[in-house]
C-alpha positions in Angstrom: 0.0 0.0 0.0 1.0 3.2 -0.9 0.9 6.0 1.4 -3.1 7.5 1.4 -3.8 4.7 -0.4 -5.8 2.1 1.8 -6.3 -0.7 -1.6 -4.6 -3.7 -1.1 -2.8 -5.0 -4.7 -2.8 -8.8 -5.4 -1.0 -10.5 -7.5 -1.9 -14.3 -8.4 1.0 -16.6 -9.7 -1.0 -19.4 -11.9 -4.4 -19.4 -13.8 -4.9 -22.8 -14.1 -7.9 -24.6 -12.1 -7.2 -23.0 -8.7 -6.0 -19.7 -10.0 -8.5 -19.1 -12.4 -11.1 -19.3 -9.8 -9.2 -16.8 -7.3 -8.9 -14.5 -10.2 -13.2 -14.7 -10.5 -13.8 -15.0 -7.1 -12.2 -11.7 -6.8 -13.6 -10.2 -9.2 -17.4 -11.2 -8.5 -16.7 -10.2 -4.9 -15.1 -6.8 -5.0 -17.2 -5.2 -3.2 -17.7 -7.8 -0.4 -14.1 -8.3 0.2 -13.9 -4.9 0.9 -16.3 -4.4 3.2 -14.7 -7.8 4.5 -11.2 -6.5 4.6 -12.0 -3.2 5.3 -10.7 -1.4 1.8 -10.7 -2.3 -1.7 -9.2 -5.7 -3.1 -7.2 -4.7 -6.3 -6.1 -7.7 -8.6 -3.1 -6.2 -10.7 -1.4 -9.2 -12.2 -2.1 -12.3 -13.4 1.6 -14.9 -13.9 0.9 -17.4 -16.4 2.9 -19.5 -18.5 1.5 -18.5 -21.8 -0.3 -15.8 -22.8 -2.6 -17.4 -25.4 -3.6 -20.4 -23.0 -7.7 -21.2 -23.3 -9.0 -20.0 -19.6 -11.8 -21.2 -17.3 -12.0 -17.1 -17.0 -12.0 -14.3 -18.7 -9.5 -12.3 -17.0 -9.3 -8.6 -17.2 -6.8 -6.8 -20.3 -3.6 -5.7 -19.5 -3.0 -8.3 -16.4 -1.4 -11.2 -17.9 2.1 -11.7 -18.0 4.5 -14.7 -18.2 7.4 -12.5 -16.1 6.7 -14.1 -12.8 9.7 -12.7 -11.6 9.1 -9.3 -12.3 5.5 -9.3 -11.0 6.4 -10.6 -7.4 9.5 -8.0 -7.2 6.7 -4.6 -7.8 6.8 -2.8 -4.8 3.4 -1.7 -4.9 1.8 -5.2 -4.4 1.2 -5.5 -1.3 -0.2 -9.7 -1.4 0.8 -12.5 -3.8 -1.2 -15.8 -4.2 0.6 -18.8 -5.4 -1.2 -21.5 -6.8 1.6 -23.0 -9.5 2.3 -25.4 -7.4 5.5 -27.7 -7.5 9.0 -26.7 -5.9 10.8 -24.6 -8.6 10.2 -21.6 -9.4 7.4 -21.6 -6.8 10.3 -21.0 -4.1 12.0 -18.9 -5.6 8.9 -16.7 -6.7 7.6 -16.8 -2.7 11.0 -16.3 -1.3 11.0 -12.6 -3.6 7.6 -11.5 -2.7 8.4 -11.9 0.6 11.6 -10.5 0.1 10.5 -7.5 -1.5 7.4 -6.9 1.3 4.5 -8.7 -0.1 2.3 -11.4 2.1 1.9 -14.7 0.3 -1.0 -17.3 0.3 0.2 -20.3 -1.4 -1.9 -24.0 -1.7 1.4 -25.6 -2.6 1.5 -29.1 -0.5 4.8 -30.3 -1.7 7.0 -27.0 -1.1 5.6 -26.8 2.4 6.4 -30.0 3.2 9.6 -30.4 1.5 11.2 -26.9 2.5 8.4 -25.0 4.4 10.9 -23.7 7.1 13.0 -22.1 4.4 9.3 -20.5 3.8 8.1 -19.3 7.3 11.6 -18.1 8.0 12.1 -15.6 5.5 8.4 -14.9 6.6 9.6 -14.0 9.5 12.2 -12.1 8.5 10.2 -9.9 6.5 7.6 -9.2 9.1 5.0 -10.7 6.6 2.3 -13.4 7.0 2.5 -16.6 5.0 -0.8 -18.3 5.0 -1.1 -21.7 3.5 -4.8 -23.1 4.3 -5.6 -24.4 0.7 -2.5 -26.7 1.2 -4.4 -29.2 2.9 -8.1 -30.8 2.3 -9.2 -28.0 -0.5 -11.9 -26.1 1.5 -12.0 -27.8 4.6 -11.0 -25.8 7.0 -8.5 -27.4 9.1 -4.9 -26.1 9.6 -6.4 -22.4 11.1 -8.4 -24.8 13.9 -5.0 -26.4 14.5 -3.1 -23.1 14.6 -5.4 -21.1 16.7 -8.5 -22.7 17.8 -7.0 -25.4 19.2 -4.0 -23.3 20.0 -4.9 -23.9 24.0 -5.2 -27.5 23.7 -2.9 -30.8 23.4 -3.9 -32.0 19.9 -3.0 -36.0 20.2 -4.1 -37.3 16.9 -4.9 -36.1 13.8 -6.7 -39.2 11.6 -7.6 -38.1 7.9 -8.5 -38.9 4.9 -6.9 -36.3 2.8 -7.0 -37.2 -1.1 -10.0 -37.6 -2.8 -8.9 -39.4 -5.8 -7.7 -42.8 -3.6 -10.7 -42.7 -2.0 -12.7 -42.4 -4.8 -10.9 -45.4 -5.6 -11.3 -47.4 -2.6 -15.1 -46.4 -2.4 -15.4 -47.8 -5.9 -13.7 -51.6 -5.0 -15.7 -51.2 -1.7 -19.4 -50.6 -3.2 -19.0 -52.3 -6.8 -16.7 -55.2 -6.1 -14.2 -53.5 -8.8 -10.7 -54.4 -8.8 -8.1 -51.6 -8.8 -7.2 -50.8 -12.4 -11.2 -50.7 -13.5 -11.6 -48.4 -10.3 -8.9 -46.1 -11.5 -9.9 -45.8 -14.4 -13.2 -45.0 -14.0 -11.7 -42.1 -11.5 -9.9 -41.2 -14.7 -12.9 -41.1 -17.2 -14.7 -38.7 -14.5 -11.4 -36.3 -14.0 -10.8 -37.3 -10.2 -7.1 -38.8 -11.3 -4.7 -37.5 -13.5 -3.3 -39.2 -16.6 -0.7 -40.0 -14.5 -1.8 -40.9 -10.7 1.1 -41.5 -9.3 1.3 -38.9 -6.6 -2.1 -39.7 -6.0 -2.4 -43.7 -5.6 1.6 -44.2 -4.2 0.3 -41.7 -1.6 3.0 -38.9 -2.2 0.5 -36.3 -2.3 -1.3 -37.4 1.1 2.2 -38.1 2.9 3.1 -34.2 1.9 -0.3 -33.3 3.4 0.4 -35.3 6.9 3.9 -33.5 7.1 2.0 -30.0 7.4 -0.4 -32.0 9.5 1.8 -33.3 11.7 4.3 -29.7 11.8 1.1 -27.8 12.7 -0.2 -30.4 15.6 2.8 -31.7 17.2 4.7 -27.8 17.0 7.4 -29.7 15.3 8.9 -29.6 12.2 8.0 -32.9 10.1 9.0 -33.2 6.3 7.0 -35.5 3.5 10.4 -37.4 4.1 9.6 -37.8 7.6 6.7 -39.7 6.5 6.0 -43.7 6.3 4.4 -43.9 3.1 2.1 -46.3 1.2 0.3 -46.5 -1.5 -3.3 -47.8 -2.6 -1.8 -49.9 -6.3 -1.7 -53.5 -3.8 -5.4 -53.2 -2.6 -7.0 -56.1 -4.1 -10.4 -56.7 -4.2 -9.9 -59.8 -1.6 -7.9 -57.1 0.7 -11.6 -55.1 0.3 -14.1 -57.9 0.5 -12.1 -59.3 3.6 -12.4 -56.2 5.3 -16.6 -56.2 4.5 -16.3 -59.2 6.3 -14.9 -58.0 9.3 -17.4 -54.9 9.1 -14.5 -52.5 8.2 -13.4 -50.9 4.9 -10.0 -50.2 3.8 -9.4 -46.4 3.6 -5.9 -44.5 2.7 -5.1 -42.8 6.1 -2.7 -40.2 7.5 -2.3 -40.4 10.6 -0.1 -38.1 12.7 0.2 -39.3 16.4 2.2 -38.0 19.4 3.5 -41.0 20.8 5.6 -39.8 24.3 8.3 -37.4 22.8 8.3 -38.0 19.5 6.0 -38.2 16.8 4.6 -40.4 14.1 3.4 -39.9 11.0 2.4 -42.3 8.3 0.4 -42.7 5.2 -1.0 -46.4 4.2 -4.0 -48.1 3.5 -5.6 -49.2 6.7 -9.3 -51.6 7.4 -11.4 -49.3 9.6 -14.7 -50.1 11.3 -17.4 -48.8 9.7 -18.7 -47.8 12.7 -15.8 -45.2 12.7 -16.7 -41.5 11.4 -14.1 -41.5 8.8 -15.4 -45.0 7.4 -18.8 -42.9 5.9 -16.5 -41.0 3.7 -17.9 -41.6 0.0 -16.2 -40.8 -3.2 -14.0 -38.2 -3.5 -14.6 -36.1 -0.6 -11.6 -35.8 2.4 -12.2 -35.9 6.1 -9.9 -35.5 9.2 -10.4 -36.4 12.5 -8.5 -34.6 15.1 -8.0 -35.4 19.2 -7.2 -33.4 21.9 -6.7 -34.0 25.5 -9.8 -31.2 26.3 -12.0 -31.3 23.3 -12.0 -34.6 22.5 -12.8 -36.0 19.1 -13.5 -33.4 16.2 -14.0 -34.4 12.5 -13.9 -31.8 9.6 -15.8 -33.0 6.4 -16.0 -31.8 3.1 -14.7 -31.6 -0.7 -11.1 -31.5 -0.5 -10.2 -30.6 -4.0 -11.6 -28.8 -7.0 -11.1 -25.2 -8.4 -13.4 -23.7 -6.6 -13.3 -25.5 -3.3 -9.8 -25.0 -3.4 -9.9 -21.3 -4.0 -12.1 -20.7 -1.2 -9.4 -21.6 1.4 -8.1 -18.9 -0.4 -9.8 -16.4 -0.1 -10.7 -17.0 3.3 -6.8 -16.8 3.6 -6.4 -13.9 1.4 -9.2 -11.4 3.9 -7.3 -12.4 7.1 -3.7 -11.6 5.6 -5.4 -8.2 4.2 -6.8 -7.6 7.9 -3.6 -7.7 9.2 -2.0 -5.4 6.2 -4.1 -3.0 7.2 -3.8 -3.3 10.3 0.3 -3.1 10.3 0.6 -6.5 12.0 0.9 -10.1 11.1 -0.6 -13.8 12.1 0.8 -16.2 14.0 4.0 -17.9 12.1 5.9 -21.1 12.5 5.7 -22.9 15.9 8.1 -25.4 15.9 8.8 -25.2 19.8 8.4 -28.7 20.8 11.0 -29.7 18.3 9.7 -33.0 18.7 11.7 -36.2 16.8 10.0 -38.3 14.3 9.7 -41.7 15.7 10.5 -44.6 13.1 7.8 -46.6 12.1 9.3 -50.1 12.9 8.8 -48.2 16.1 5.6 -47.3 15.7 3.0 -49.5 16.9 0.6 -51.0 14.4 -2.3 -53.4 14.2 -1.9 -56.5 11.2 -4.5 -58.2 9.3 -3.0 -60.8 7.7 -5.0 -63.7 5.3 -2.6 -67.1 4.9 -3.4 -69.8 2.6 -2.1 -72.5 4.4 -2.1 -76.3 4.6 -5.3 -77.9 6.0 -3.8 -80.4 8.6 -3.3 -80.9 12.5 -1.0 -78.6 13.7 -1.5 -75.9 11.2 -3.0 -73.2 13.5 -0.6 -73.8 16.4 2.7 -73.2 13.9 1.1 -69.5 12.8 0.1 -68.6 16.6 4.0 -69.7 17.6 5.3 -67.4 14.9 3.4 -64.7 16.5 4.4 -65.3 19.7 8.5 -65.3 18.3 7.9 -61.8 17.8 6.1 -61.0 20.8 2.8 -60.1 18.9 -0.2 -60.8 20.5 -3.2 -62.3 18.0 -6.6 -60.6 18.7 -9.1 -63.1 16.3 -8.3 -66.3 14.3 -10.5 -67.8 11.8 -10.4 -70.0 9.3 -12.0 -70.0 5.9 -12.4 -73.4 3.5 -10.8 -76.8 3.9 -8.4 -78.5 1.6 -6.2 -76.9 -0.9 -8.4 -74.1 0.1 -7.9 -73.6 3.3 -7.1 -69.9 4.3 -6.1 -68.5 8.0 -7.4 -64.8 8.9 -5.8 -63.4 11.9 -5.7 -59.6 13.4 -3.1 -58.3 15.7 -2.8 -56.4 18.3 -0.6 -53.6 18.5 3.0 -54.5 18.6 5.7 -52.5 16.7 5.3 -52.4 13.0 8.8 -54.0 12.7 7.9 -56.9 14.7 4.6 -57.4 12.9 6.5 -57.2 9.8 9.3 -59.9 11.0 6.1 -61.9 12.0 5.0 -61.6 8.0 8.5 -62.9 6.6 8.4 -65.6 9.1 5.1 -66.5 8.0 6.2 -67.0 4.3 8.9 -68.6 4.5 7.2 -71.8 6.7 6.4 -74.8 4.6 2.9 -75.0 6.3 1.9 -71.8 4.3 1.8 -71.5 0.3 0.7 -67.9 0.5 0.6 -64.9 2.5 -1.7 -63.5 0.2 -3.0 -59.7 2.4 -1.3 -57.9 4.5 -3.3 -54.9 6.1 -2.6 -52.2 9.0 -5.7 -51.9 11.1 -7.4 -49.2 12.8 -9.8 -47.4 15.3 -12.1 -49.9 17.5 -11.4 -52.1 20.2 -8.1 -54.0 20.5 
């Protein structure tokens, strides 16, 4: 802001999906931001990558530009969104804003978690907010509860289900029977998974999204490296009719858990009851489910991706960082305090559901429960499906440490009693 002027300048870096729908949100509510905000919302630039792109938006002459570079260095914008995405030249593009006074709202999951104290630093430095709701579960709103509304409270657990594409997936196999390929491809006919799913269905985009999670929680900082991470492409439909047998479904989870001094955080498929609130989550919609040592259990629900949805959180984002502009102050920034250690998943302790196709004769059953007990895991059911050649052994754990349940696996497979070891399945929420 200039002197005597009170109009805030924006400047949006992207115009794809996301951007695009900042840019007409803006636009169709000028006059409500401003009574929001408390003075007028200019947009001023618009950074794309080409000029002659087709648009979801018609966006106003003279604002385009593919200098990036040169829009973020003005010194008469006072707020930049970023909604490119990806690590390079988002960084760099963030880092300049900041560097040359500008606030910054960004929705970019895998900068955050892969350098975001670079990020809040220089923030800091600069005396300027650097808001980053959209990064996480679209327009759910979920990392300002963790930041300030539970900022009085011990947060314990966060559950979630925070990419809508896998679950798509997974509520597919569950409802229709459908393997894993027709599932995924039907999420690709209907534009919930890209071309290429890969960050989506190997679970990179949900382990970035349980770093920032887990940072914001825990008051530590936790990287998408920090994170235990599997993917959905091994879910057969067995793994998913088992689970329907056991009244559960399988669900990709992060879960972020504060285990002593130290915290975990992982991403994998996991059978949950379907008694448990994040078991009703249908299709492509997210869900996290947070717990705190006074407020209990919370859940947050909603569509966690999309243009629109997404550019909501930015908005909502964009007001509060204008508030403070005006105000000549800024939100809360890192808080990294705890400085809390990541513990290792082999430390972690999990629950197992594991289906063995084993030999039907005397003796069968005692072998498995004795290469439980070797590894000092506990069995919580055994049953047994079939006879003869088909003759199949279900058995759920209790916790133990992953490692050991894993050991317990590889054990398992290599007995001559068993021909197969044909699911193995993490397990959570209801009674051990």
């Amino acid at each position: 802001m200039t002197e005597g002027d009170e109009r805030l300048r924006v400047a949006v870096l992207g115009c794809g999906a996301v951007g695009s729908q900042v840019v007409r949100l803006l636009a169709e509510q000028h006059d409500d931001l401003a009574a929001r905000v408390g003075a007028p919302v200019e947009l001023v630039g618009v950074a794309v990558r080409r000029l002659d792109a087709p648009r979801e938006v018609e966006v106003p002459e003279g604002l385009l530009t593919t200098d990036a570079a040169g829009l973020v260095a003005r010194d008469d914008v006072d707020l930049v969104v970023e909604v490119i995405g990806g690590i390079e030249p988002a960084r760099g593009l963030i880092l300049s804003a900041l560097e040359n006074g500008a606030s910054v709202v960004t929705a970019n999951k895998a900068l955050l978690a892969e350098d975001g104290p670079t990020l809040f630093e220089a923030a800091a430095k600069a005396g300027r907010d650097l808001y980053y709701e959209a990064a996480v579960a679209g327009a759910i709103p979920i990392l300002r509860p963790l930041r300030e509304s539970l900022a009085g409270d011990k947060v314990t657990r966060v559950l979630g289900i925070v990419n809508g594409t896998t679950n798509f997936i997974l509520d597919k196999m569950d409802t229709s029977g459908a393997g894993f390929s027709e599932a995924l491809q039907e999420a690709q006919d209907l534009g919930y998974a890209e071309a290429d799913p890969t960050a989506d269905v190997e679970g990179f985009d949900a382990a970035a999204k349980a770093a920032i999670l887990a940072s914001l929680a825990f008051h530590s900082r936790v990287t998408a490296s920090d994170v235990h991470r599997e993917g959905i492409s091994e879910v057969t439909a067995a793994d998913v009719a088992s689970a329907r047998d056991m009244g559960s479904v399988v669900k990709l989870l992060a879960i972020c858990e504060l285990r002593g001094d130290q915290v975990a955080a992982r991403v994998h498929p996991a059978m949950i009851p379907r008694s448990h609130p994040l078991a009703s989550v249908r299709e492509a919609y997210n869900a996290v489910f947070v717990e705190s040592e006074a407020a209990g259990q919370l859940m947050f629900y909603g569509p966690g991706a999309g243009g629109a949805p997404t550019a909501s959180a930015v908005l909502g984002d964009l007001v509060t960082v204008a508030r403070n502009r005006l105000a000549g102050t800024r939100g809360a920034g890192e808080s990294a305090y705890a400085d809390r250690a990541v513990q290792p998943m082999g430390e972690t302790r999990t629950r197992y559901h594991v289906a063995i196709d084993v030999d039907d004769r005397a003796g069968v059953l005692a072998a498995v429960a004795n290469a439980f007990a070797d590894h000092d895991v506990s069995i919580q059911t055994v049953r047994q499906e079939g006879r003869g050649a088909d003759a199949q052994l279900v058995v759920v754990s209790h916790a133990a440490p992953d490692a050991a349940l894993a050991a317990t696996v590889q054990q398992l497979r290599e007995m001559d009693i068993v021909r197969e070891v044909t699911s193995v399945m993490r397990v959570e929420g209801g009674d051990e």
